[in-house]
N, C-alpha and C positions, 0 to 999 in steps of 0.2 A: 661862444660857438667854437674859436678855438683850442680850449678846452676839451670840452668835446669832440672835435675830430684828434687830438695828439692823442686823449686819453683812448680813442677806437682805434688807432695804428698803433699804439703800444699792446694793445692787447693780443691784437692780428698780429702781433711782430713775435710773440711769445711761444717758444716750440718748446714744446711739452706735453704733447702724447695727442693722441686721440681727444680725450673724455676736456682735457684742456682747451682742444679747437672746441667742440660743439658749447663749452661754456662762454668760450668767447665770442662767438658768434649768436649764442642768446643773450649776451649781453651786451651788443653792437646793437642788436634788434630792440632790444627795450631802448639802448638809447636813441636806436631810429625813432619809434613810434612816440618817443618821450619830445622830443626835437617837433616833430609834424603837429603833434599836439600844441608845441607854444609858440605854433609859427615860425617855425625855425627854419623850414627847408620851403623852397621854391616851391612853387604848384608843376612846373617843367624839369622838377628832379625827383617828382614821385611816379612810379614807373605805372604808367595804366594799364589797364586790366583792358582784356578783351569784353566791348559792347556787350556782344552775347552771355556773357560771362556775368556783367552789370544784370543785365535785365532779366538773365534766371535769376540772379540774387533775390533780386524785387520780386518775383514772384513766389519765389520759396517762402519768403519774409510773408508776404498777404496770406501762402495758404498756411502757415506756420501761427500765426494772428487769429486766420480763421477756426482753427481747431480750438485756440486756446479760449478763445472765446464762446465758442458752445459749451465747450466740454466745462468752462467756470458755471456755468447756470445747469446744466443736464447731470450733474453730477448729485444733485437733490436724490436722482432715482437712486441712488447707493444705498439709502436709509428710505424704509417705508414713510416712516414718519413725519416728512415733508412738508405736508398739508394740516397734519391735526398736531400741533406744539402742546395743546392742553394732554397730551397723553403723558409727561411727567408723572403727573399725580397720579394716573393709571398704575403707571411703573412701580410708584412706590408702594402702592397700597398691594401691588403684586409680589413685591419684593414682601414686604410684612405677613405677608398668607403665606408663602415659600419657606418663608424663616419659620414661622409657628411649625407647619407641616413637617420641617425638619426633624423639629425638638420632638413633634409626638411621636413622628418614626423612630426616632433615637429613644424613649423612654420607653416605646412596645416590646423595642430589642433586648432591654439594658434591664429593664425589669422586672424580667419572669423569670419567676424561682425567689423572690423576695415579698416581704409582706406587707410593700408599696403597693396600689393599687397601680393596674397596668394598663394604657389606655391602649384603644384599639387605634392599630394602625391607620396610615389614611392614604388616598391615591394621591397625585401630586395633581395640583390643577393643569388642565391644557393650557400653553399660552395664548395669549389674543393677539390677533394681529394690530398695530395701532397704526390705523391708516384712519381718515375722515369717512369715507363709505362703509368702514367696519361699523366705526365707533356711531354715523347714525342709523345703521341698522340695528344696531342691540338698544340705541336708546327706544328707537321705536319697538323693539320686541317690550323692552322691559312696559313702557307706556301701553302698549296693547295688556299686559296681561296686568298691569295699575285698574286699566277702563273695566277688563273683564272680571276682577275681584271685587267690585261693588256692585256688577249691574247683574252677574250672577249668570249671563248668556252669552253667547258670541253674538246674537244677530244687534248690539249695537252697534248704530251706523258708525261713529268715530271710532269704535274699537274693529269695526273692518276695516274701517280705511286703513288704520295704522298697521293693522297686519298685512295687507295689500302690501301697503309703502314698506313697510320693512323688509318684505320677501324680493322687492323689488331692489333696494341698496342691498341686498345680500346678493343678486346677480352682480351687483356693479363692482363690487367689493373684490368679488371671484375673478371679474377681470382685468381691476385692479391689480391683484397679485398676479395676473399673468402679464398684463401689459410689462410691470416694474421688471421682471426677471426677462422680457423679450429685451429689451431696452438695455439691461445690464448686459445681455450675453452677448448682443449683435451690434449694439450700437457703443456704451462707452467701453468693452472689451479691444473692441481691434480699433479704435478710433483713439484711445490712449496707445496701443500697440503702433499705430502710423508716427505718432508723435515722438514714439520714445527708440523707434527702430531706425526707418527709410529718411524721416527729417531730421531723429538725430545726425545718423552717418553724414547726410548731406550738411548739416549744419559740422561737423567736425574737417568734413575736408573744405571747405570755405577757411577755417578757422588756419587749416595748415595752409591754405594758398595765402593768407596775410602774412602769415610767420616770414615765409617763402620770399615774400614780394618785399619785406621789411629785410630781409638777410642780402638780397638784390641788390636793394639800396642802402642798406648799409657798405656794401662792399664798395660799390663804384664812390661812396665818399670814401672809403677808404685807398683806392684805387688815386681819389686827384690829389690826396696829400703822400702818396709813397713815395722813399726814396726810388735814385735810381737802383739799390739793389734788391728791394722790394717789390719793383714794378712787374716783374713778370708772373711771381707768386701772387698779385693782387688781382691780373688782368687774369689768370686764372681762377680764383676764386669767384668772378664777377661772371664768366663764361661757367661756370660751373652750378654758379647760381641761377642764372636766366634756362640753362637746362631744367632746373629745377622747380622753378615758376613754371614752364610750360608743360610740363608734366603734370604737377600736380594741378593745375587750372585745366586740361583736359578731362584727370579727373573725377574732379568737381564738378565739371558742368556736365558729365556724365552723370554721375546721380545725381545731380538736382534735374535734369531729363525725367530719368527714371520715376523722380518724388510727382513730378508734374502730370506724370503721363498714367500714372497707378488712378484706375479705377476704384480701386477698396472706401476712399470718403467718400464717395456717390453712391456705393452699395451700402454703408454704413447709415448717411443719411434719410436713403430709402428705407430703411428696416426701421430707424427712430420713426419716418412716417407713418409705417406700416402700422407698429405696436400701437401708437396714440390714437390711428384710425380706428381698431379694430376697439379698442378701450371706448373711444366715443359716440362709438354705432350702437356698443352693446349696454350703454350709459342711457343713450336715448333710446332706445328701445323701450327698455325696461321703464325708462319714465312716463313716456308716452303713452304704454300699456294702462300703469296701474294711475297716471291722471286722468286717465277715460275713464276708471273704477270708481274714483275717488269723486269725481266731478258727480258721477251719476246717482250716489249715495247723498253729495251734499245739495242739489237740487230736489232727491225725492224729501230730505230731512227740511229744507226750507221751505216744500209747498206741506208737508205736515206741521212746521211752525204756524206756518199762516194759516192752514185750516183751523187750528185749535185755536185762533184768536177771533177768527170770524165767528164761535159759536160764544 
């Protein structure tokens, strides 16, 4: 330990400009907070911080936790793909159509005017969206038009139903893509913007009130080991610093105020509610509808199973 205090008064004792003091004094600070760390220094020689000052910390800290914590699981909405992981193989077999389509556009272009045979251009496929409401609406499109290339008519009862039900995940799908993009604009846009702006700033002046409060008390150990022709250069640096703690922890507890009192996560919140309500109204809806279709097809289909057994 004293070690440590000669090697902090030799450095404070060191006049050599400007950019010399501020190194010196971050490196009095590290070795404060290196000292506090192994137990070094008294509980009654580390300067407390205003209560107030404590208990915004703590609160900044819970809603700093709480952001981080939504936005780890909410952050799914960034990719549609969230729900249907089997859309890989989609991807590829889309990629492989893409590539082909390339090469014929390129050989339409490339070989007219030669006595290669020249294929005719081709449009480039739409893409699909690969969400799980997409992907079971097209399976039941494709399934309906399976049922209606053998039986030759639409008025099969299971090849209604599935057209029913497919026209129905095709609503769902529609607000699917709307919910995702309400959720991306309103809800993780300014709710990673809270995190990365108003709680940074308040997390960086926190950051300079420990520097501050670590320079404090670096100085006043520097202060009880100074010679006497030391002593008044140190008791000024100690007054010079305790200026300086109290400024910047005014500060700070100013915006962490400010981080506290910002309605924008409650407006943010509400609008995540919003998107997912309106997605799950227009979800059941549309279920609802086409299970009343679907029910009344497979009853009339079961009391003709059963008549046709009675005879």
């Amino acid at each position: 330990m004293d070690g440590w205090t000669k090697l902090q008064s030799g450095i404070a004792g060191l006049n050599i400009g400007q950019s010399a003091n501020k190194f010196a004094k971050g490196f009095q600070s590290s070795v404060q907070a290196t000292r506090e760390r192994l137990g070094q220094v008294a509980p009654e020689e580390i300067t407390e911080l205003p209560q107030e000052y404590k208990d915004l910390e703590a609160r900044v800290d819970s809603l700093r936790t709480a952001h981080f914590a939504l936005l780890k699981v909410t952050k799914a909405y960034e990719s549609e793909t969230y729900d249907y992981p089997t859309q890989i193989q989609e991807s590829i077999t889309e990629l492989g159509t893409t590539i082909g389509q390339g090469i014929t556009n390129f050989a339409a272009a490339n070989l007219k005017g030669t006595n290669l045979p020249t294929p005719a251009p081709v449009s480039p496929t739409a893409p699909q969206h690969k969400t799980l409401p997409h992907a079971i609406g097209r399976a039941a499109t494709n399934a309906t038009a399976a049922i209606q290339s053998t039986t030759g008519t639409t008025e099969d009862k299971l090849g209604k139903a599935l057209h029913a039900y497919s026209g129905a995940w095709e609503k769902i799908a529609d607000a699917r893509v709307e919910q995702d993009g309400a959720i991306r604009e309103r809800f993780l846009l300014p709710w990673q913007t809270t995190l990365s702006t108003s709680i940074a700033v308040a997390m960086k002046a926190r950051q300079a009130v420990r520097v501050s409060r670590l320079e404090l008390d670096a100085a006043k150990q520097t202060l009880k080991t100074a010679n006497q022709a030391r002593q008044e250069a140190a008791r000024l640096e100690v007054e010079n610093a305790e200026d300086d703690l109290v400024q910047k922890t005014e500060v700070a507890i100013t915006l962490m105020k400010t981080v506290l009192e910002n309605p924008e996560p409650l407006k943010n919140l509400n609008e995540l509610a919003k998107a997912q309500l309106m997605f799950y109204a227009t979800a059941a809806e549309a279920l609802s509808t086409v299970q009343g279709e679907i029910e009344e097809l497979s009853v009339a289909a079961e009391g003709e199973y059963r008549k046709s057994r009675d005879h």
